[in-house]
N, C-alpha and C positions, 0 to 999 in steps of 0.2 A: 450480493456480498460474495466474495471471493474466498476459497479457503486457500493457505499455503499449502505447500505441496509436502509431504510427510518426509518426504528424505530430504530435506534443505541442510544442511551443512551446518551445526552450532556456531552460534553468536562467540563472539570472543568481547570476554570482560576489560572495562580499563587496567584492572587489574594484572590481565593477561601482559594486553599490549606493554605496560610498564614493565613487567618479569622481560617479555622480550627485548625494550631497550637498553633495559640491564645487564643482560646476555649479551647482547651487541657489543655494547662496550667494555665488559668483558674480554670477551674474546678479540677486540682488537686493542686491548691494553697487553694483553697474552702476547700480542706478534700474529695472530690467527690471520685479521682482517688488514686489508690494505686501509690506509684515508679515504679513497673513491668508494671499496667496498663496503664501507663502513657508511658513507652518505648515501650508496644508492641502497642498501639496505633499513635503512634508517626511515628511508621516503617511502618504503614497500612498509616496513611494521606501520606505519601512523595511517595508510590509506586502508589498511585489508581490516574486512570485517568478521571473516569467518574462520577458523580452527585449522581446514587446509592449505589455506592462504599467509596463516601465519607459521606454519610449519615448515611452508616453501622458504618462507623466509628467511629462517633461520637453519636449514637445510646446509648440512657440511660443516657444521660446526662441532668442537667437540663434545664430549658429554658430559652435561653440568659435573660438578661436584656435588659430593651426596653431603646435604647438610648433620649437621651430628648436630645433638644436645650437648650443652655442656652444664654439669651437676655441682651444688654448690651444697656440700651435708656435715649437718652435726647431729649428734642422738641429744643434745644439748649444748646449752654455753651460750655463747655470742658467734654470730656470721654477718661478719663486718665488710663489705668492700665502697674505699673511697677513695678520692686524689685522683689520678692519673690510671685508668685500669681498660682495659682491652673490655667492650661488652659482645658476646659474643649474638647469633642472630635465634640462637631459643637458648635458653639459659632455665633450669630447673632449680630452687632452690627448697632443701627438705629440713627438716629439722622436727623433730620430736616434742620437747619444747626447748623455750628458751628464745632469745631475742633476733629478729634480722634487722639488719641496717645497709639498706644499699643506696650508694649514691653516684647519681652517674652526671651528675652537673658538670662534673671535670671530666668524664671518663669519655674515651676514644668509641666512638660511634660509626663502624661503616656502613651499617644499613641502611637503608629508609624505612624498615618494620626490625622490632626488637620484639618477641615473643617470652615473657618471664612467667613460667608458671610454678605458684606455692605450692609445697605441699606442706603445712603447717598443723601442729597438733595444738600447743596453747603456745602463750605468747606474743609479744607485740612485733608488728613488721614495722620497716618506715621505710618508704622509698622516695625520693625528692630527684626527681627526672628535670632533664633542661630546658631551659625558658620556654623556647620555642615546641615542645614537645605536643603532641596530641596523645593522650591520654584514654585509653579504652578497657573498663573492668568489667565489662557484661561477663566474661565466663569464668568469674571468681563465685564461690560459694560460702559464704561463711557461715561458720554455726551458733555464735552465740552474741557478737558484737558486728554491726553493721562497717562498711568502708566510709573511711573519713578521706571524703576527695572534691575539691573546689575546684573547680574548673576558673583561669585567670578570666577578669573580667574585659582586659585588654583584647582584642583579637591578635593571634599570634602571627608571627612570621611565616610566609607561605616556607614549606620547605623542612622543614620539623619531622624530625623522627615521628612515624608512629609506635607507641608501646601498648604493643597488648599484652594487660596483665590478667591471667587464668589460676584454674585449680579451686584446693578446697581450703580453707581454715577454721580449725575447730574454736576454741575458746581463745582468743586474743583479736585487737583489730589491728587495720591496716591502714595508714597514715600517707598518704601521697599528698608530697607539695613540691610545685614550680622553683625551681631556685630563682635567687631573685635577681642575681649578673649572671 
């Protein structure tokens, strides 16, 4: 048996490669990248397996935008967003108590990962995410009433926002359903 060799170079996650095609096209919606650049660049992310192969890659571009949180707070009341609404790519929602209701079935989605984390003290949440959505509440904690969330039975549409929902919630639960158009 063979050992690998201790300095080999880290694997790069799909994960990764995905952030990179993201960046790609990006940057050539920018104006950055040519069309040729942009395809033979495109053929180097999807072949390279390791971290400084994927850095070549993407080598002379500029430098991401720094993501920001964007805060959604009441010390109580109602925090309402529905219709037509911009969802941004981490979105933090606090509230003391009192009710949240967010619904993004209509709302403008550019991401492919939407990151919402509660910070909720009592109170009920309800969030009703889009058909196609995938759905992820592993790093939600709550304190006194468990999450209400059914996964559809249909298989979704490849392609689907993922939403990962986080944080804590003390006494109230948290309601997630697929819209149904």
């Amino acid at each position: 048996m063979t050992a690998l060799p201790a300095d080999r170079p880290p694997l790069i996650s799909e994960d990764d490669r995905d952030a990179a095609v993201r960046r790609l096209r990006e940057a050539y919606a920018e104006g950055h990248l040519t069309h040729a650049e942009l395809d033979a660049r495109l053929d180097q992310v999807l072949v390279v397996t390791t971290r400084p192969e994927l850095a070549a890659a993407l080598d002379s571009l500029p430098a991401e935008k720094a993501e920001t949180t964007s805060t959604i707070g009441a010390a109580g009341g109602r925090i309402q967003r529905r219709g037509t609404w911009q969802v941004p790519r981490k979105l933090k929602v606090e509230s003391a108590f009192g009710r949240v209701r967010l619904d993004l079935s209509r709302a403008v989605i550019e991401h492919a990962t939407v990151d919402i984390e509660l910070r909720l003290g009592t109170g009920r949440a309800n969030i009703t995410v889009p058909r196609d959505a995938v759905v992820d509440v592993e790093g939600l904690e709550t304190g006194w009433k468990d999450t209400t969330y059914k996964p559809p039975r249909r298989p979704r549409r490849p392609g689907g926002v993922k939403i990962n929902i986080s944080g804590v919630m003390g006494f109230g639960r948290l309601t997630i359903r697929h819209a149904r158009r």
